[in-house]
Wavefront OBJ file of the C-alpha trace (Angstrom):
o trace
v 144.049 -56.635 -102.865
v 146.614 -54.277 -105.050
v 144.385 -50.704 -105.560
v 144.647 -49.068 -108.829
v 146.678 -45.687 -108.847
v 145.400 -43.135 -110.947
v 147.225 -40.159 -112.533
v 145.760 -36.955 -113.309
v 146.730 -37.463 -117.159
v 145.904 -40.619 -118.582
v 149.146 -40.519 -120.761
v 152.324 -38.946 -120.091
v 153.103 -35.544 -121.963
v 155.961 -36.844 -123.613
v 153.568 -39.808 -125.284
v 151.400 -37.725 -126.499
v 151.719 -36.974 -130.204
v 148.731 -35.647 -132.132
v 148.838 -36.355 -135.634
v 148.312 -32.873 -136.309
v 151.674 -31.686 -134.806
v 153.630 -33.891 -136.790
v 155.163 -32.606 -140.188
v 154.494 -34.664 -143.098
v 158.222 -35.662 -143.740
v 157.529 -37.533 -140.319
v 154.543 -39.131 -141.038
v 156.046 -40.566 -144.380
v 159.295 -41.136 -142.110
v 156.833 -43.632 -139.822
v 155.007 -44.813 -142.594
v 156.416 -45.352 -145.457
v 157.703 -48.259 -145.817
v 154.056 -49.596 -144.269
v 152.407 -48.033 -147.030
v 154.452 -49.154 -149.428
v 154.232 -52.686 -148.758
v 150.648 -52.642 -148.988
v 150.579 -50.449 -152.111
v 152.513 -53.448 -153.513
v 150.185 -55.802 -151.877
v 147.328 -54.206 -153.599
v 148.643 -53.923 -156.950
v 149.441 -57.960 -156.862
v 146.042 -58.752 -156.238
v 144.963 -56.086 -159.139
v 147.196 -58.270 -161.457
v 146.244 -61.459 -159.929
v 143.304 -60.575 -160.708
v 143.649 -58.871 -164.497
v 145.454 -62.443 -164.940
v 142.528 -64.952 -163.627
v 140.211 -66.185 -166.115
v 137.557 -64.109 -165.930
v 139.738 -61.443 -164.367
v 138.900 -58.619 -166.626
v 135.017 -58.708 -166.115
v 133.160 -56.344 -164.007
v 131.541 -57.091 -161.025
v 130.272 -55.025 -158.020
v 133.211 -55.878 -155.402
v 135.601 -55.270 -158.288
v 133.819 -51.701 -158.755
v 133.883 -51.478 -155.747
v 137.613 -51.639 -154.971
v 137.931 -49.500 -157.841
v 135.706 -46.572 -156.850
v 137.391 -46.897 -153.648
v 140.912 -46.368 -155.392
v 139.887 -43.410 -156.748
v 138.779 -41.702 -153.581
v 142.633 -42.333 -152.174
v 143.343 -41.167 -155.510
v 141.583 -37.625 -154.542
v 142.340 -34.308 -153.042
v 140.566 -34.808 -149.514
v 141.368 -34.538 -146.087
v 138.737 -37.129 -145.218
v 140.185 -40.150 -147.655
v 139.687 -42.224 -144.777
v 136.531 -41.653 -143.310
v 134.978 -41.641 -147.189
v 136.299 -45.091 -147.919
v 135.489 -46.829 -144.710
v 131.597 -45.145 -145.518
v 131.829 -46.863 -148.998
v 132.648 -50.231 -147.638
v 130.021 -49.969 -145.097
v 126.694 -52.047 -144.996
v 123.756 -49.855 -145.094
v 121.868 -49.954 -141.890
v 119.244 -52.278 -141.469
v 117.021 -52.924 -138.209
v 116.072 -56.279 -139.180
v 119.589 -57.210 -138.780
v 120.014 -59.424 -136.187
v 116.724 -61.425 -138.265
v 119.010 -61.633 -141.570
v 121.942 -62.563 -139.986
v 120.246 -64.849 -137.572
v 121.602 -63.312 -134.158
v 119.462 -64.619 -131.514
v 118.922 -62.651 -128.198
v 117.016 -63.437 -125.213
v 113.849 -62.301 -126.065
v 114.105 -65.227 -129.450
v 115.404 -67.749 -127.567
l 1 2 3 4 5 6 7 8 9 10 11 12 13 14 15 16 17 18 19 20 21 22 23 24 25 26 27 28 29 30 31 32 33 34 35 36 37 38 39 40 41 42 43 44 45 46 47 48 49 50 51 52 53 54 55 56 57 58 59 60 61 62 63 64 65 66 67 68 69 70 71 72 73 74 75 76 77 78 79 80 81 82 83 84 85 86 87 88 89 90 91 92 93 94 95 96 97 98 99 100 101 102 103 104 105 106 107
């Protein structure tokens, strides 16, 4: 049987690259095109949607998406972490009840 080898550093110095050290002319360099496509993406769906029948009524998910627009739309360093909280179920510790999860004890 093959034994694992281990190193001392579980990544090699020269993989390593913290977001933090990058300049933001790289990060757009990476990204952009990425973000781009789905900025398209999402503005597709908004007319899709604008289009539908129906497509110009409120509703929570549409509210939603919107509220969450306007927090990439802000000033903040923690866009990300702010809209995956919005988008998040509140937590409940009947869950496994509701969603009807069974575990050994309820089988």
């Amino acid at each position: 049987m093959a034994r694992l080898q281990f190193h001392h550093e579980p990544f090699p110095p020269h993989r390593i690259c913290p977001m933090s050290q990058q300049t933001a002319d790289e990060i757009l360099d990476a990204s952009y095109l990425e973000v781009r496509a789905k900025v398209l993406e999402l503005a597709a769906v908004l007319d899709r949607l604008d289009r539908a029948p129906g497509g110009t009524e409120r509703s929570p998910r549409r509210d939603q998406l919107t509220q969450a627009i306007e927090m990439l739309l802000a000033d903040d360093p923690d866009r990300a972490a702010k809209v995956q909280h919005w988008f998040s179920r509140q937590y409940d510790p009947d869950w496994k009840t509701k969603l009807g999860v069974e575990t050994p004890s309820t089988k």
